[in-house]
ZAGU-634699 format. One record per residue: residue in one letter; x, y, z of N, C-alpha, C in turn; residue number from 1. Coordinates in nm, 3 decimals. Last residue first. Layout:
! residues N
A  X  Y  Z  X  Y  Z  X  Y  Z  NUM
...
This chain:
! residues 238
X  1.396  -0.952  -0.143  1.463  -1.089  -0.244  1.468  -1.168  -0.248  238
X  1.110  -0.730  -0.147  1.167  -0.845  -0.039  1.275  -0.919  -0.172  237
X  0.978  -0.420  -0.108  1.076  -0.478  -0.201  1.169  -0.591  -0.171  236
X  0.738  -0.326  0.130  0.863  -0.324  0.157  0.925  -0.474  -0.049  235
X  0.422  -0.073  0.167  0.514  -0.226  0.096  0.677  -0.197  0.059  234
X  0.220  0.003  0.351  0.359  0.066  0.349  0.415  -0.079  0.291  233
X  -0.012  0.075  0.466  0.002  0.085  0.344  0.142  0.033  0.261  232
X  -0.006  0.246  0.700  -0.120  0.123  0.676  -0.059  0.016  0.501  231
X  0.121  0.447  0.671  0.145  0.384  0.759  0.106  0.203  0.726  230
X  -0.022  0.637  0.502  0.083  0.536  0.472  0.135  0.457  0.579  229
X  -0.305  0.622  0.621  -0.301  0.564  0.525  -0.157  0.530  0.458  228
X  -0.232  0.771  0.879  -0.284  0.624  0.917  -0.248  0.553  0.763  227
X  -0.112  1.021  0.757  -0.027  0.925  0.856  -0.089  0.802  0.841  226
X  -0.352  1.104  0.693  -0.232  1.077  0.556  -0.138  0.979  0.662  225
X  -0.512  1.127  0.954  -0.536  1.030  0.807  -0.462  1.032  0.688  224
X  -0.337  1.329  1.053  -0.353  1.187  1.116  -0.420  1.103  0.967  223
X  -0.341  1.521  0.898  -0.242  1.480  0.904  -0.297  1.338  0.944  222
X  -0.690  1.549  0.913  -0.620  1.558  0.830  -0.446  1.523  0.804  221
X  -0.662  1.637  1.208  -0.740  1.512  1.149  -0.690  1.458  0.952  220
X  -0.391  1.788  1.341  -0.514  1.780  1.304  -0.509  1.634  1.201  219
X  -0.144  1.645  1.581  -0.193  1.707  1.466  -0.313  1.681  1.425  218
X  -0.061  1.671  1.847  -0.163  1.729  1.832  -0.176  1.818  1.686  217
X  0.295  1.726  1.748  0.194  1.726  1.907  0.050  1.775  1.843  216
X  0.454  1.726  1.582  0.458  1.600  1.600  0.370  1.633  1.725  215
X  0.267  1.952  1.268  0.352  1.946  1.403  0.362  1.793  1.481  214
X  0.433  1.659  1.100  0.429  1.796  1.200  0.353  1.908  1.141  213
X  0.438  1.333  1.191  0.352  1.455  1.143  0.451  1.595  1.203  212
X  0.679  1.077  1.040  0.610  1.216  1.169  0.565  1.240  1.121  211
X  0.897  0.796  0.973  0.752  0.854  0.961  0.706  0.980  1.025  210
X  1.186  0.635  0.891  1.164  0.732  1.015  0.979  0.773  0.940  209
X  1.328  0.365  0.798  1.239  0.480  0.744  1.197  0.533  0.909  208
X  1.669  0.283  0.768  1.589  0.289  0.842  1.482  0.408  0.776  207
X  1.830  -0.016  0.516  1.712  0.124  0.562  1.664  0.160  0.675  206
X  1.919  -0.261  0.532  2.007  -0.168  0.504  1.961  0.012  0.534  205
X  1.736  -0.431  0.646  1.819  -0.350  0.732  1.932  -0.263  0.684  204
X  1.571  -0.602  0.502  1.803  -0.623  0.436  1.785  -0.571  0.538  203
X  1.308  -0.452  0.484  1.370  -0.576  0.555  1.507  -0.677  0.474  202
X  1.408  -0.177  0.695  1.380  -0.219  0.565  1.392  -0.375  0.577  201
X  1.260  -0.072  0.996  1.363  -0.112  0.924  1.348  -0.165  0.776  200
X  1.083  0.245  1.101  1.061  0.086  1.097  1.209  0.057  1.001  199
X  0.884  0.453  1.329  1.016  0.388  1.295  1.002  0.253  1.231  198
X  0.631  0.699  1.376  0.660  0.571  1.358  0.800  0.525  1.260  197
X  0.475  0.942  1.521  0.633  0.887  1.511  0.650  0.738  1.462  196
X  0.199  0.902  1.593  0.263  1.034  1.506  0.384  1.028  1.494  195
X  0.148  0.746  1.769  0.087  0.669  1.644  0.142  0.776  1.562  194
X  0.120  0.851  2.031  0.033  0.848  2.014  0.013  0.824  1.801  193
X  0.446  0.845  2.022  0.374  0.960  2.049  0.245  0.985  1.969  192
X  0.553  0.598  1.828  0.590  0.698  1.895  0.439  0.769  1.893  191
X  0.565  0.250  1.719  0.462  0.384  1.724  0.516  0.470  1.843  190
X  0.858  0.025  1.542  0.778  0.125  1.675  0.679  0.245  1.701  189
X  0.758  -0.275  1.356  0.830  -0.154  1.375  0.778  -0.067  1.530  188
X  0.890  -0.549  1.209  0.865  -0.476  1.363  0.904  -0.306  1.369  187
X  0.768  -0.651  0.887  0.895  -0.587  0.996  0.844  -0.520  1.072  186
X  0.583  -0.703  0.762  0.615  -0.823  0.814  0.778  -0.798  0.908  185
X  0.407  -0.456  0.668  0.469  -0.535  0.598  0.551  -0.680  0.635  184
X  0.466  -0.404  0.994  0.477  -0.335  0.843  0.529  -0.435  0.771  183
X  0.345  -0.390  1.312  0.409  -0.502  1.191  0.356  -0.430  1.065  182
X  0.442  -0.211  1.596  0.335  -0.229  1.490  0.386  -0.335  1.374  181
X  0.440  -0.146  1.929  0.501  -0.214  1.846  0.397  -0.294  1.765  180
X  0.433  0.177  2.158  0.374  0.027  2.093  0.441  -0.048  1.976  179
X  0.529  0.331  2.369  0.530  0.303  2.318  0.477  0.195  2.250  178
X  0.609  0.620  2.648  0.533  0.484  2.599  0.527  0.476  2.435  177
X  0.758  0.838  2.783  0.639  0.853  2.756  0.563  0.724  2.689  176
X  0.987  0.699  2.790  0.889  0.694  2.913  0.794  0.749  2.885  175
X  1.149  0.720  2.551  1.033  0.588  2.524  0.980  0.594  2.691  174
X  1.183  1.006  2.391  1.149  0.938  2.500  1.014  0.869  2.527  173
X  1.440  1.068  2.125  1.282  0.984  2.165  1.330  0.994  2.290  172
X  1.670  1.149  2.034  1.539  1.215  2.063  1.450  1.183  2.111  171
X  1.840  0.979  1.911  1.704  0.973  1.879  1.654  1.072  1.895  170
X  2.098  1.034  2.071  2.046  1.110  1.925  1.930  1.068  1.848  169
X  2.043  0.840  2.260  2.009  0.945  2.324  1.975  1.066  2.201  168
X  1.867  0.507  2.191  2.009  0.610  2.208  1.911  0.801  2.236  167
X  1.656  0.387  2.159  1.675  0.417  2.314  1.863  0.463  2.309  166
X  1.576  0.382  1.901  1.477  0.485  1.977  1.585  0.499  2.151  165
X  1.780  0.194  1.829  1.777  0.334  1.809  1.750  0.466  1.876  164
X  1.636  -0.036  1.930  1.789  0.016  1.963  1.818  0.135  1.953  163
X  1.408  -0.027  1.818  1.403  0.019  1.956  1.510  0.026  1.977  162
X  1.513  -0.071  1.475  1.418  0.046  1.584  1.407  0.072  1.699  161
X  1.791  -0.230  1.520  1.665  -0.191  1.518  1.605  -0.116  1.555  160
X  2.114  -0.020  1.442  2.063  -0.168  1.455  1.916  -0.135  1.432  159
X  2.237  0.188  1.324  2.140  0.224  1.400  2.087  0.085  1.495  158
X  2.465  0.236  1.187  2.471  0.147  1.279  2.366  0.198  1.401  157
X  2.375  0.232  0.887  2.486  0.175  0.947  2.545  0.123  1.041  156
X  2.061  0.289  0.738  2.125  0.198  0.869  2.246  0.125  0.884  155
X  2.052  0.575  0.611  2.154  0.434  0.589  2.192  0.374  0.688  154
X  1.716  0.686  0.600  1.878  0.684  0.637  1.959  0.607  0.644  153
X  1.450  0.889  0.506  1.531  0.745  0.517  1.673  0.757  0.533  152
X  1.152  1.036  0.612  1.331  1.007  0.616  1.379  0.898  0.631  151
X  0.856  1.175  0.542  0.927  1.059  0.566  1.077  1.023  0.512  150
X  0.629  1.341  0.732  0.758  1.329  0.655  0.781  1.176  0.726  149
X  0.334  1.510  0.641  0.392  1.373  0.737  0.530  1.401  0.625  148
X  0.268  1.826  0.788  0.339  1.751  0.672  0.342  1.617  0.715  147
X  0.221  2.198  0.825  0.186  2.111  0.812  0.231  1.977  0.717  146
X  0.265  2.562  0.890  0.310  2.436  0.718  0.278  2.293  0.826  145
X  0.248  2.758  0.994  0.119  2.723  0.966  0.149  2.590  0.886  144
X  0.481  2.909  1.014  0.409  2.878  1.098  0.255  2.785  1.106  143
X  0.525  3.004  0.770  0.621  2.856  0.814  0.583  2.830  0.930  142
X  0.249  3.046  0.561  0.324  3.097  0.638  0.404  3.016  0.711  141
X  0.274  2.930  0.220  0.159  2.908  0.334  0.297  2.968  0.496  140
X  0.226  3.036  -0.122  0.319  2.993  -0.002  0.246  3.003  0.107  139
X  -0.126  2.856  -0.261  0.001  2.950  -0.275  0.079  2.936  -0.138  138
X  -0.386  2.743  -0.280  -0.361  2.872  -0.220  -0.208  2.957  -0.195  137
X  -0.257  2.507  -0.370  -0.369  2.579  -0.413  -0.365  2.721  -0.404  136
X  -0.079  2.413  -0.242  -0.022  2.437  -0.409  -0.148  2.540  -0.414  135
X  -0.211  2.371  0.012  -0.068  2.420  -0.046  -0.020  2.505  -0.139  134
X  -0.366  2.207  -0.118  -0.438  2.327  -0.043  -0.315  2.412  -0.045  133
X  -0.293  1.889  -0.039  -0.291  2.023  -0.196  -0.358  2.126  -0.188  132
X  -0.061  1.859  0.203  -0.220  1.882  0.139  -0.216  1.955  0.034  131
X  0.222  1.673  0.178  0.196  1.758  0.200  0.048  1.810  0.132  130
X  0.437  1.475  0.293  0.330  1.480  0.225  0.263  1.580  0.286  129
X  0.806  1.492  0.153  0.690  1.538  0.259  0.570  1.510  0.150  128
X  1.106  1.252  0.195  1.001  1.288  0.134  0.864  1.374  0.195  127
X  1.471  1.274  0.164  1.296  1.269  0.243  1.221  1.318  0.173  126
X  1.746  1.130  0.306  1.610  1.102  0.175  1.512  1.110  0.263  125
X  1.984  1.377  0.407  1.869  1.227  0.399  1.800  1.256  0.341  124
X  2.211  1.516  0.252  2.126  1.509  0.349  2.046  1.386  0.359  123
X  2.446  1.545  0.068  2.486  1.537  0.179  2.358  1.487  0.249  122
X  2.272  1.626  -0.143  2.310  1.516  -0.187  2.395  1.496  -0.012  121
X  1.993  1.883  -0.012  2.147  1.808  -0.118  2.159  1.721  -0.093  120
X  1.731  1.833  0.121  1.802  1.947  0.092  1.929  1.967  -0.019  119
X  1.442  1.696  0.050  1.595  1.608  0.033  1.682  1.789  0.028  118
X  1.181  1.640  -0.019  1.209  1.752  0.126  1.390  1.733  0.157  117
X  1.028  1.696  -0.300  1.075  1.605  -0.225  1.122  1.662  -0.131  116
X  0.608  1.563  -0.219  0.767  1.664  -0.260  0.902  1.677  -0.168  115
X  0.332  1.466  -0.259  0.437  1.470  -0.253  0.549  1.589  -0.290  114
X  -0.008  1.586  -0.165  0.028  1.568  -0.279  0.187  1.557  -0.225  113
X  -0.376  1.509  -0.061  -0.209  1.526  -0.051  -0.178  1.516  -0.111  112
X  -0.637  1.438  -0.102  -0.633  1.583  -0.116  -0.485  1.590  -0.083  111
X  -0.569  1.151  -0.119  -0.624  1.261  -0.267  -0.580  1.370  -0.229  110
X  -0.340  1.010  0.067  -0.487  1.108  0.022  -0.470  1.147  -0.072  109
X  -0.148  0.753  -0.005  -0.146  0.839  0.061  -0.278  0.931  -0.004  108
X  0.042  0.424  -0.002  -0.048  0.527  -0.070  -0.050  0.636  0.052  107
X  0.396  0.308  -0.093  0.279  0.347  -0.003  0.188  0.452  -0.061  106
X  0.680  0.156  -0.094  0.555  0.216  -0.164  0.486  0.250  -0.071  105
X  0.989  0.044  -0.158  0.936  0.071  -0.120  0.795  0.126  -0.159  104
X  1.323  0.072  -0.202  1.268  -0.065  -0.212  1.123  -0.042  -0.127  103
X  1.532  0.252  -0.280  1.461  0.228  -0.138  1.431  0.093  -0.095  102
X  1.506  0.269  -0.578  1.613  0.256  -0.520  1.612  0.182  -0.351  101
X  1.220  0.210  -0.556  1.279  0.180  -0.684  1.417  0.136  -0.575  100
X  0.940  0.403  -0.456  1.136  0.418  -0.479  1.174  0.294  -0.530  99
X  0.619  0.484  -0.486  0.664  0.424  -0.522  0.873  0.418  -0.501  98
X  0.302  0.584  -0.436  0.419  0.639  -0.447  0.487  0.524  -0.441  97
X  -0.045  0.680  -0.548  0.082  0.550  -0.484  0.193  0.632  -0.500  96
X  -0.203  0.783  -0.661  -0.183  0.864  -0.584  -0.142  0.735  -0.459  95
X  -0.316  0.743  -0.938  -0.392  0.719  -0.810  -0.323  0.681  -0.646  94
X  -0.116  0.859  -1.054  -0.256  0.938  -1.092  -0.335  0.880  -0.954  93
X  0.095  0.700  -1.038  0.118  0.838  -1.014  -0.077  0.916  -0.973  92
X  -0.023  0.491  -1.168  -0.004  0.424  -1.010  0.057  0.611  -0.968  91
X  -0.022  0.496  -1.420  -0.182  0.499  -1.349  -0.128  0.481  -1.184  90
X  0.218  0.552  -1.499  0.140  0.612  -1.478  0.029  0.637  -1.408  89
X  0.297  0.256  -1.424  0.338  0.362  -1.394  0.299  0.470  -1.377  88
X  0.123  0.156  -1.660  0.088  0.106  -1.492  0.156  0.211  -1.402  87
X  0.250  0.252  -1.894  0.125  0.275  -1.840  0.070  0.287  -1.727  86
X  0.467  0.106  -1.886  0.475  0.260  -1.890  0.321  0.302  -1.829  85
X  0.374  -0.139  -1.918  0.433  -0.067  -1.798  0.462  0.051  -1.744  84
X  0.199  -0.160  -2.178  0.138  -0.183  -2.041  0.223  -0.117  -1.885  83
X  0.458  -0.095  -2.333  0.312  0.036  -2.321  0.238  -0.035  -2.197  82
X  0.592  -0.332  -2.308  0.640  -0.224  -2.292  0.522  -0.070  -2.263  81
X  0.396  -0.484  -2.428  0.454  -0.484  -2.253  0.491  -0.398  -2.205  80
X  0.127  -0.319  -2.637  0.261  -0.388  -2.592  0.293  -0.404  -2.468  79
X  -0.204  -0.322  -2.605  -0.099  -0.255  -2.554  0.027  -0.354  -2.555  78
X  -0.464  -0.458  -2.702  -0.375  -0.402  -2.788  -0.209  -0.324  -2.740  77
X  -0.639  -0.402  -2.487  -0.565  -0.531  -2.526  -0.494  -0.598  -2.613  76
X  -0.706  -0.292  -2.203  -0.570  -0.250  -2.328  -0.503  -0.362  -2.369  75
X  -0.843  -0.385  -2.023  -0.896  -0.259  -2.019  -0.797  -0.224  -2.189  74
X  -0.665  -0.591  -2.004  -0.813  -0.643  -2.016  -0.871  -0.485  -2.050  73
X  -0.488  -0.532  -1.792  -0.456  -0.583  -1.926  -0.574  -0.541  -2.069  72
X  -0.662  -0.420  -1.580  -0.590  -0.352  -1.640  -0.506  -0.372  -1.781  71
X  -0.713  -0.657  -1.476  -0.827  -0.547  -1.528  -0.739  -0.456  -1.638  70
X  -0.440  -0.727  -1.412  -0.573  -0.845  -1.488  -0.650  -0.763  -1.569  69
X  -0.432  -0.548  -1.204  -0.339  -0.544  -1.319  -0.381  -0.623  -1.444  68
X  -0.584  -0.611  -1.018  -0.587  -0.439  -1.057  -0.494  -0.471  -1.248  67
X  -0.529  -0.910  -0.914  -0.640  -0.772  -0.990  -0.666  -0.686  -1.097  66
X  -0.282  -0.777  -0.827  -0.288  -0.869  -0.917  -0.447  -0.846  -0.991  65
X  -0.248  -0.446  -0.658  -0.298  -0.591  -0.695  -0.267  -0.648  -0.794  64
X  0.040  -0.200  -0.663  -0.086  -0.232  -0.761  -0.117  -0.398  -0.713  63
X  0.300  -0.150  -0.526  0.160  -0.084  -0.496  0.055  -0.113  -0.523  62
X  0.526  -0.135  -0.754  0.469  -0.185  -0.635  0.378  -0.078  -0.679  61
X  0.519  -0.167  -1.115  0.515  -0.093  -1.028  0.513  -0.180  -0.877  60
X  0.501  -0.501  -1.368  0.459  -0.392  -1.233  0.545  -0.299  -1.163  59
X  0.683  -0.605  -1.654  0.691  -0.566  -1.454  0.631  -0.458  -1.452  58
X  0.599  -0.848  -1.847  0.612  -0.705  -1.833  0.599  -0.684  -1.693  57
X  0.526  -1.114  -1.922  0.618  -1.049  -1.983  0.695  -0.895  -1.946  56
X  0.320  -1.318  -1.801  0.288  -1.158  -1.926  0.361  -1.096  -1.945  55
X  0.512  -1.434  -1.638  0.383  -1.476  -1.696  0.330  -1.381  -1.784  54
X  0.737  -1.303  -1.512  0.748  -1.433  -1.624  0.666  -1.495  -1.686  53
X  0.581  -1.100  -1.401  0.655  -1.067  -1.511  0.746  -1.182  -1.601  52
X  0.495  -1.230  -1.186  0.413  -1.160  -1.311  0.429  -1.125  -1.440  51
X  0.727  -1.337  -1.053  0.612  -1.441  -1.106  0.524  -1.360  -1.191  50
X  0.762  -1.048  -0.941  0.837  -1.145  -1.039  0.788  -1.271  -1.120  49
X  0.576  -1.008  -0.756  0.574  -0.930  -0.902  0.640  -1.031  -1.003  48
X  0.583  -1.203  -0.599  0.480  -1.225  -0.662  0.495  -1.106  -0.835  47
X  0.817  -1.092  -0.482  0.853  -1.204  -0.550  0.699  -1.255  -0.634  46
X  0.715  -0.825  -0.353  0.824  -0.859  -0.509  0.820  -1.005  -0.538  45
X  0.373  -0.873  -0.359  0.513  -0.881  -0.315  0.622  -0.905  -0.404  44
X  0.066  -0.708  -0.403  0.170  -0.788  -0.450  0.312  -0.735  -0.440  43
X  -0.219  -0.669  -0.261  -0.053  -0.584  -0.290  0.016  -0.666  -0.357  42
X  -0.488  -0.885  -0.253  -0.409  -0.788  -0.199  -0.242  -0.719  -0.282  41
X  -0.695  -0.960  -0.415  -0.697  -0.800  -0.424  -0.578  -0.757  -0.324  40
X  -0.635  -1.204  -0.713  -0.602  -1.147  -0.547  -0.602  -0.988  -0.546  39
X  -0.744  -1.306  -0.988  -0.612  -1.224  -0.905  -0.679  -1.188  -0.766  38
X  -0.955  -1.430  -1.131  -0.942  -1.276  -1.169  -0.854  -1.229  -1.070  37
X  -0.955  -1.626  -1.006  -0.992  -1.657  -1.115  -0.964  -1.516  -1.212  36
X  -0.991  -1.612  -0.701  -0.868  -1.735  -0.759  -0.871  -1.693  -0.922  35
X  -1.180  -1.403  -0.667  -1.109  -1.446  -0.667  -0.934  -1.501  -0.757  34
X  -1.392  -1.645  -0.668  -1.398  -1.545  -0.803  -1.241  -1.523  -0.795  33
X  -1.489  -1.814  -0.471  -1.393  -1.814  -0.567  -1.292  -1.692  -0.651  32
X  -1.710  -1.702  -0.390  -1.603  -1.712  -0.294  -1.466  -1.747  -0.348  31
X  -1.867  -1.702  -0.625  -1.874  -1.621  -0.554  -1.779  -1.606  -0.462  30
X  -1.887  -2.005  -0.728  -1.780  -1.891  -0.769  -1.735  -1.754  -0.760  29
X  -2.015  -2.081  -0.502  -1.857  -2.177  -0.527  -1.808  -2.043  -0.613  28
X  -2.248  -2.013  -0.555  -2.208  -1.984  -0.398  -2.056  -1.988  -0.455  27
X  -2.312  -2.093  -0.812  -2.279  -1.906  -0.795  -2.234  -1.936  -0.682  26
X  -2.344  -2.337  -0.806  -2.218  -2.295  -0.901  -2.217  -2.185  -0.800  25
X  -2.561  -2.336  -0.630  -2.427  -2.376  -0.545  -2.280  -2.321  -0.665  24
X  -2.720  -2.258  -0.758  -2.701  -2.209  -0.646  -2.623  -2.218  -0.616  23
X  -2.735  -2.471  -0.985  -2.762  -2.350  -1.020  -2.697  -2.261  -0.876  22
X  -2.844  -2.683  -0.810  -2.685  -2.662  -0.883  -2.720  -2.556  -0.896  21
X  -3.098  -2.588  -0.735  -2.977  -2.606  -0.660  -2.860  -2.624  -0.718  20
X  -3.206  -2.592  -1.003  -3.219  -2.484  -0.932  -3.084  -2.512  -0.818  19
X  -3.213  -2.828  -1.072  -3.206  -2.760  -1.145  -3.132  -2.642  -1.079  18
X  -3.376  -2.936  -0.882  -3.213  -2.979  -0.827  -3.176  -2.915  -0.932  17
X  -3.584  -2.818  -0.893  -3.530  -2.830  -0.787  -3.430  -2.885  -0.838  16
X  -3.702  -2.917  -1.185  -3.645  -2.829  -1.169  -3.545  -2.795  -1.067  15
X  -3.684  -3.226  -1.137  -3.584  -3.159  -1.190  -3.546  -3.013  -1.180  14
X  -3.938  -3.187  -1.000  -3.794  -3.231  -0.863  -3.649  -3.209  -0.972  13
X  -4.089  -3.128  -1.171  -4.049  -3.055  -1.093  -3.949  -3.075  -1.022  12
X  -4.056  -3.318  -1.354  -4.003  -3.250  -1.404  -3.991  -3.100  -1.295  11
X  -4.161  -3.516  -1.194  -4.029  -3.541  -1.217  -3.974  -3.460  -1.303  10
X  -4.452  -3.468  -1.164  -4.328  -3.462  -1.068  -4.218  -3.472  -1.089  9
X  -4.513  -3.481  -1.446  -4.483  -3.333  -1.372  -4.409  -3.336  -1.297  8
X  -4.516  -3.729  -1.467  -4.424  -3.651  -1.571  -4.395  -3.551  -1.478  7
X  -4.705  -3.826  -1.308  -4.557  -3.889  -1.264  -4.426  -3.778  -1.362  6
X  -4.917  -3.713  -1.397  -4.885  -3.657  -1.277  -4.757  -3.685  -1.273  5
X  -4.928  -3.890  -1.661  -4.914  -3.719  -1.668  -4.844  -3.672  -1.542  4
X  -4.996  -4.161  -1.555  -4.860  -4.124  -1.589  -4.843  -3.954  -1.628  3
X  -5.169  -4.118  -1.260  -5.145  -4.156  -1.374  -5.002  -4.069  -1.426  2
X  -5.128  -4.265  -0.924  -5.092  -4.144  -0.998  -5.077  -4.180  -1.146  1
């Protein structure tokens, strides 16, 4: 092989391994990425807290690490103070909800919208989700109102969810059956086909109660505001 041929080959087998690094960066930072731009899942209070000793300014629940990266990066002129106010906002608009006091979050449909269902200061904390078809079309007959609610109550001496479920001021009957779901990393209980769900805060200072109603054979539309806070549901850990 004269020396021309010996050039080529060795500028082809460069290309090839040219080419294979080349492949393997993108495989490596493809599965990476990632590590490099935040985690798409939720972030836990104690991950918030680590956020807020690193850029200065506290998250909302509800929002990725991610989400919040992008979100710097989208306002890069924004004080801490204007980034939180902000995140706040953007976490109303895309239709998170959020307590503070509770220690709590969860998303819920576009086409739903919150309110609060708290009668006075004597009653339990509740919240209804309720379709924006509602608001749309004006008062809707009390036969026809539709809702997932969600009641919180000062576990004084409810103990756990199935302790609860098997007193008699539950209401529940666990012979009709039951399953046991993990929220957030607390045991909670599915009532009546996944339309009753109980769970504890994790202090146990909270019990959150979940329903549709009607609680028998709610349409498709309840069931998917149910599945999505259900699914969804971040607990404020210390």
């Amino acid at each position: 092989m004269d020396m021309v041929g010996k050039i080529q080959k060795f500028e082809i087998v460069g290309i090839i391994i040219f080419v294979a690094l080349v492949a393997i960066v993108f495989v490596f930072w493809n599965n990476n990425a990632q590590d490099f731009i935040g985690s798409d899942k939720v972030m836990t209070a104690v991950e918030i807290t680590q956020f807020e000793e690193k850029y200065g300014w506290t998250p909302p629940f509800g929002f990725t690490e991610k989400q919040l990266i992008q979100f710097m990066k989208d306002n890069p002129d924004a004080t801490p103070k204007e980034l939180e106010t902000g995140a706040k906002e953007a976490q109303f608009k895309a239709n998170i909800f959020s307590d503070n006091e509770i220690g709590f979050s969860f998303n819920y449909p576009k086409d739903m919208f919150i309110m609060d269902g708290t009668v006075d200061e004597n009653d339990n904390y509740r919240k209804l989700v309720i379709p924006k078809s509602y608001v749309e079309e004006g008062e809707q007959k009390i036969q026809d109102f539709i809702a997932v609610v969600i009641t919180v109550s000062t576990n004084e001496s409810f103990g756990l969810p199935l302790e609860w479920l098997n007193k008699p001021e539950s209401g529940a009957d666990l012979l009709k059956g039951y399953s046991e779901l993990d929220i957030d990393g607390q045991k909670a209980i599915s009532m009546n086909g996944a339309d009753w769900v109980v769970v504890n805060t994790p202090d146990n200072k909270y019990q959150l109660s979940i329903a549709t109603i009607p609680h028998e054979n709610p349409s498709w539309l309840l069931q998917n505001a149910m599945k999505s806070i259900v699914e969804s549901i971040i607990f404020k850990k210390n």
